[in-house]
GUMARRO-746219 format. One record per residue (C-alpha): residue in three letters; x, y, z. Coordinates in pm, whole numbers, plus 50000, padded with zeros to 5 digits. Each point is the difference from the previous one (the first is absolute). Layout:
<sites>
  residuo     xx     yy     zz
      ala      X      Y      Z
...
</sites>
This chain:
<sites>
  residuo     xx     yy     zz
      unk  50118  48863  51782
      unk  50112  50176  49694
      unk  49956  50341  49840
      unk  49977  50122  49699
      unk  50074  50390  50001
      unk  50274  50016  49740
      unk  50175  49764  49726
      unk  50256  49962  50260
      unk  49764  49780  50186
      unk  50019  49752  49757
      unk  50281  49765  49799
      unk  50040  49927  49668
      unk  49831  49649  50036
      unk  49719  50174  50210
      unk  49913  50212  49740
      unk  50000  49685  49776
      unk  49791  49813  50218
      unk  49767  50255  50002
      unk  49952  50074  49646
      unk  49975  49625  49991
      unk  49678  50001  50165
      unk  49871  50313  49864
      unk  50023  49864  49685
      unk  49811  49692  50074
      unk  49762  50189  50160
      unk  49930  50225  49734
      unk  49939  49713  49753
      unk  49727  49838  50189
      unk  49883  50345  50066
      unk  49923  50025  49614
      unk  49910  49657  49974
      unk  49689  50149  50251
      unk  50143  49816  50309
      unk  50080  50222  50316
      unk  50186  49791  50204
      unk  49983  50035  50372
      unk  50303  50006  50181
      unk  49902  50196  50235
      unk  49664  49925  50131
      unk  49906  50247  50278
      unk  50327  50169  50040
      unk  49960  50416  50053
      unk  50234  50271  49795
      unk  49993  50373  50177
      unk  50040  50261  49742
      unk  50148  50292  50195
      unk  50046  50268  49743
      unk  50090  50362  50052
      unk  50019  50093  49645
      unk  49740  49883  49711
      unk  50018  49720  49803
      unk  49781  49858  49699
      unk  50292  49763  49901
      unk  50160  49842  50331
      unk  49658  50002  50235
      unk  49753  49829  49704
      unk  50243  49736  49904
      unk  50088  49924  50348
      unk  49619  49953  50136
      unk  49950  49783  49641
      unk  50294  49823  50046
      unk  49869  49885  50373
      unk  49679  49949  49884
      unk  50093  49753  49768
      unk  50188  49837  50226
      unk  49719  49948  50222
      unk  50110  50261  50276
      unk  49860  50380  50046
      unk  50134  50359  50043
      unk  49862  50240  50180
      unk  50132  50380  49908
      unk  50127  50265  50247
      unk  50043  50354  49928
      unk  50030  50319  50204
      unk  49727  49878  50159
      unk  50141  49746  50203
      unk  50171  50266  50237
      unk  50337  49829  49831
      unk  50286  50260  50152
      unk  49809  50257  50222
      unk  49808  49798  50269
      unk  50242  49806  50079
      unk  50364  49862  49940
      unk  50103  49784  49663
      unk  50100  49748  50279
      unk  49718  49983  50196
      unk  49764  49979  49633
      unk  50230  49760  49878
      unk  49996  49721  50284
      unk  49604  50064  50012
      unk  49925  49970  49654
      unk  50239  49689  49964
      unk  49784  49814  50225
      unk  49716  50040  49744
      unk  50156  49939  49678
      unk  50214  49764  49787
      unk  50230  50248  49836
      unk  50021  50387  49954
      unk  50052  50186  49691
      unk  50111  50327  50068
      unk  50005  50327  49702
      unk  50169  50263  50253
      unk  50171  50295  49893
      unk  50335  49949  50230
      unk  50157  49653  49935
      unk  50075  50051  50388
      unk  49653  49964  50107
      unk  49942  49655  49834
      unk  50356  49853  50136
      unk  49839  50148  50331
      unk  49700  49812  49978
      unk  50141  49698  49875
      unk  50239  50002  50303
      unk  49693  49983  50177
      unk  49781  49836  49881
      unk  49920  49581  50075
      unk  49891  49935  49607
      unk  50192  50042  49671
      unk  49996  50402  49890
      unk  50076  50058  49641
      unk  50061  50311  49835
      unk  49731  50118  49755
      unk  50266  50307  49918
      unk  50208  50251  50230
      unk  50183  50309  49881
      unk  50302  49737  49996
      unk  49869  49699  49812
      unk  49736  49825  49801
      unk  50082  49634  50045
      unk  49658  49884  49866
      unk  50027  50206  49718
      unk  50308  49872  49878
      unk  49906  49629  50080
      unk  49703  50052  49782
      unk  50203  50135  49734
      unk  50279  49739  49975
      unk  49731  49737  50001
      unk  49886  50169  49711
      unk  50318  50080  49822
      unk  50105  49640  50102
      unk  49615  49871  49789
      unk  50106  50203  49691
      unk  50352  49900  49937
      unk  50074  49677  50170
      unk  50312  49957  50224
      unk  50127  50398  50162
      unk  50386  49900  50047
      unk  50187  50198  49745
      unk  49703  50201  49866
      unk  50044  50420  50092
      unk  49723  50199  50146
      unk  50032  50357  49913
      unk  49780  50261  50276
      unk  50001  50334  49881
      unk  49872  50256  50301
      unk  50049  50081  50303
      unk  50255  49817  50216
      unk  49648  49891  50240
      unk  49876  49777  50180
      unk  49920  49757  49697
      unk  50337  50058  49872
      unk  50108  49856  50266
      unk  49813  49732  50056
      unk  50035  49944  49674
      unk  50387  49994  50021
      unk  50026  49759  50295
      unk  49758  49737  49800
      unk  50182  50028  49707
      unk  50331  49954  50207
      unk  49866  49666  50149
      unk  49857  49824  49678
      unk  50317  50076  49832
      unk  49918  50295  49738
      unk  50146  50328  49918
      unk  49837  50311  50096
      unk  50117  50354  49823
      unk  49793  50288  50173
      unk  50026  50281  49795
      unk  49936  50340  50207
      unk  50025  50392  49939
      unk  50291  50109  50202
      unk  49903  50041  50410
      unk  49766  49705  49958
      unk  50152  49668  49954
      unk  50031  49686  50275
      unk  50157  50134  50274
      unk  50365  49947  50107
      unk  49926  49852  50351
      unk  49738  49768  49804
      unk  50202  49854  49735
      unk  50304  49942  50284
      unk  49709  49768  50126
      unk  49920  49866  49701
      unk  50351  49842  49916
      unk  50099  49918  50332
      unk  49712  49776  50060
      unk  49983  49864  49624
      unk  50356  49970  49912
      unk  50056  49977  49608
      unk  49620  50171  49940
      unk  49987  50180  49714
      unk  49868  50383  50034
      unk  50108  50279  49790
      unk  49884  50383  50084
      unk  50035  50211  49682
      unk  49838  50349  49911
      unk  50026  49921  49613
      unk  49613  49882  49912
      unk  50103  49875  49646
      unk  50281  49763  50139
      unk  49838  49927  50237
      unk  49710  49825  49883
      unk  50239  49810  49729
      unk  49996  49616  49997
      unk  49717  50041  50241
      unk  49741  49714  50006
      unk  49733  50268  50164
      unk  50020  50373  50056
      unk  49803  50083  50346
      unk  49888  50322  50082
      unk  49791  50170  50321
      unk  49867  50333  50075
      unk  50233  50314  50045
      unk  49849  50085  50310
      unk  49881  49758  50204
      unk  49718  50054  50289
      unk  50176  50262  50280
      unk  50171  50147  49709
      unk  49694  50254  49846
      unk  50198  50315  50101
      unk  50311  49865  49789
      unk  49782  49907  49695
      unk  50118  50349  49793
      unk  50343  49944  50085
      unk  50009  49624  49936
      unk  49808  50093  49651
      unk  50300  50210  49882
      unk  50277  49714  50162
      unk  49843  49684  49798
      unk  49898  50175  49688
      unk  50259  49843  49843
      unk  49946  49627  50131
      unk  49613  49952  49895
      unk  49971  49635  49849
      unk  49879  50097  49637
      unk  50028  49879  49664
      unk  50336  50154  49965
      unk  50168  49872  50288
      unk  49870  49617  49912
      unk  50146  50021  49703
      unk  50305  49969  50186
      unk  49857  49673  50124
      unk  49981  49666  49842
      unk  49717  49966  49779
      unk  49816  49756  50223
      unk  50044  50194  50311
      unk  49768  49994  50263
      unk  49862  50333  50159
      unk  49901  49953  50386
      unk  49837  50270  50203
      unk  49919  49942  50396
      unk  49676  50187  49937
      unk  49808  50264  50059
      unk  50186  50209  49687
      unk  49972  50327  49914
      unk  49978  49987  49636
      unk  50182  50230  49808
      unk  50239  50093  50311
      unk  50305  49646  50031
      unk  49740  49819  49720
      unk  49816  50100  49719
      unk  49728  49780  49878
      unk  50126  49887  49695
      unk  50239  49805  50205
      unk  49784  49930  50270
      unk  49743  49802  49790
      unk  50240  49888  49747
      unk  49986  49602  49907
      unk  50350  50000  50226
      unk  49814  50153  50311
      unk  49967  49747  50307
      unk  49835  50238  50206
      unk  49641  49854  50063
      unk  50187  49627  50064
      unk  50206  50191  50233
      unk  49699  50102  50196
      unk  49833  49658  49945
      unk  50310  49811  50160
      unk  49986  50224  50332
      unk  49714  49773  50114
      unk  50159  49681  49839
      unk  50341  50071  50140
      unk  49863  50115  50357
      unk  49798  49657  50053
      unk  50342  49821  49981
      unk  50153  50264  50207
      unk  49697  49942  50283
      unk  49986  49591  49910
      unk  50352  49975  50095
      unk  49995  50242  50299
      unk  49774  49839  50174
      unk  50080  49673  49956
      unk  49840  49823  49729
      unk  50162  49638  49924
      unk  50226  50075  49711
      unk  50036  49664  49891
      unk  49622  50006  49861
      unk  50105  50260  49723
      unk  49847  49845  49677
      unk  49896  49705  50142
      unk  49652  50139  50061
      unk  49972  49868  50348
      unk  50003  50236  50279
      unk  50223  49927  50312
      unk  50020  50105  50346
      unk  50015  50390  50145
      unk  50286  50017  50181
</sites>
């Protein structure tokens, strides 16, 4: 049994596979053909925090695959009635897999440790695999082959940054993550980073303009991310020089992409001229979390690989 709760979890050719299927999944998906992998299998969404991004195109993405998802909020008892043990070996008797949003990345490797199903991570204050599998799917549609290419973030040093940063690591591209001082990728997480990838290729730089040079895609997130409200003012004053505008893309390539990990707070790290630019991959961004996420739960749970593009369906395993 396998889980998914960071891009640790997974190899290089993993994350190939997957994007393999997702992207024959999404083409019969706009050819009108929902293809049902999963018939009758049942997805948990345990979420602590909201969601309009991760929860919707998780319960699509197991609908289409034939299976269901039934959501659990505070309502559930989840953490006060009784022990993330205890709810984890109960509610793994009912389900297929568990998709956790939590807002300690603790929690979810407590519940996974648990729990008799898969458990992936829907986002922790630690990482956002999904997220950045959605996104190098995406990046991966619009430019071809990701070895060699550079993807510049420009933010906070988060959890998308680093998810971000170990994806990119795997599939062979640069990363430059260009921070105000006091916020960039942590010490103790890049150590990480290039023991477990030797050779990958991550730069940390608080110079925005070099930074996003030779970039094939400029990525940016919110200053403050949920948990952080009471930092907002501060953060506002920190990153005032780092907001992805006009001026900084000039510093781009001309055909470089602009990624955002959604929701945005427009005229804060994006202004809308950049945001709905022709360059902007935002909305297929946010289109490719469900796409992406069906390959991720395909492959989980055991769909026969060898089918992919065949359109025959094999065993569950």
């Amino acid at each position: 049994m396998r889980h998914f709760l960071s891009m640790y979890d997974v190899t290089a050719d993993e994350i190939r596979r997957i994007f393999a299927i997702a992207e024959d999944l999404k083409a019969k998906f706009e050819a009108g053909i929902r293809q049902p992998l999963l018939p009758g299998r049942t997805m948990a969404l345990l979420f602590e925090k909201p969601s309009l991004r991760t929860r919707v195109s998780f319960e699509a993405a197991m609908t289409h695959l034939g299976g269901g998802g039934i959501f659990l909020s505070s309502d559930s008892g989840f953490g006060k009635r009784e022990t993330v043990a205890d709810f984890a070996r109960v509610l793994g008797q009912y389900v297929d897999v568990i998709v956790m949003r939590a807002f300690q990345h603790a929690t979810v490797v407590e519940l996974a440790r648990h729990a008799t199903c898969p458990v992936i991570n829907g986002l922790t204050d630690c990482a956002h695999p999904c997220q950045a599998l959605g996104d190098l799917f995406t990046l991966r549609e619009m430019v071809g082959g990701l070895g060699g290419q550079t993807l510049a973030f420009v933010g906070d040093g988060n959890n998308v940054a680093r998810s971000l940063a170990v994806g990119c690591a795997k599939l062979g591209l640069r990363m430059v993550a260009v921070s105000p001082p006091g916020y960039e990728l942590d010490n103790a997480f890049l150590a990480r980073l290039r023991q477990d990838v030797p050779g990958c290729q991550i730069e940390v730089t608080t110079d925005a303009a070099a930074g996003v040079a030779g970039a094939v895609a400029v990525y940016t997130d919110v200053w403050a991310s949920m948990g952080q409200e009471s930092q907002r003012q501060q953060r506002q004053r920190d990153f005032a020089a780092y907001q992805v505008n006009a001026a900084l893309m000039s510093h781009a390539p001309d055909d470089a992409l602009v990624m955002h990990c959604l929701p945005a707070r427009r005229g804060e790290e994006i202004t809308d001229e950049v945001m709905d630019s022709p360059q902007s991959v935002v909305l297929q961004q946010a289109a490719n979390r469900m796409h992406a996420q069906k390959g991720l739960l395909a492959w989980l749970l055991g769909s026969c690989l060898a089918s992919v593009g065949t359109g025959m369906v094999g065993p569950l395993g």
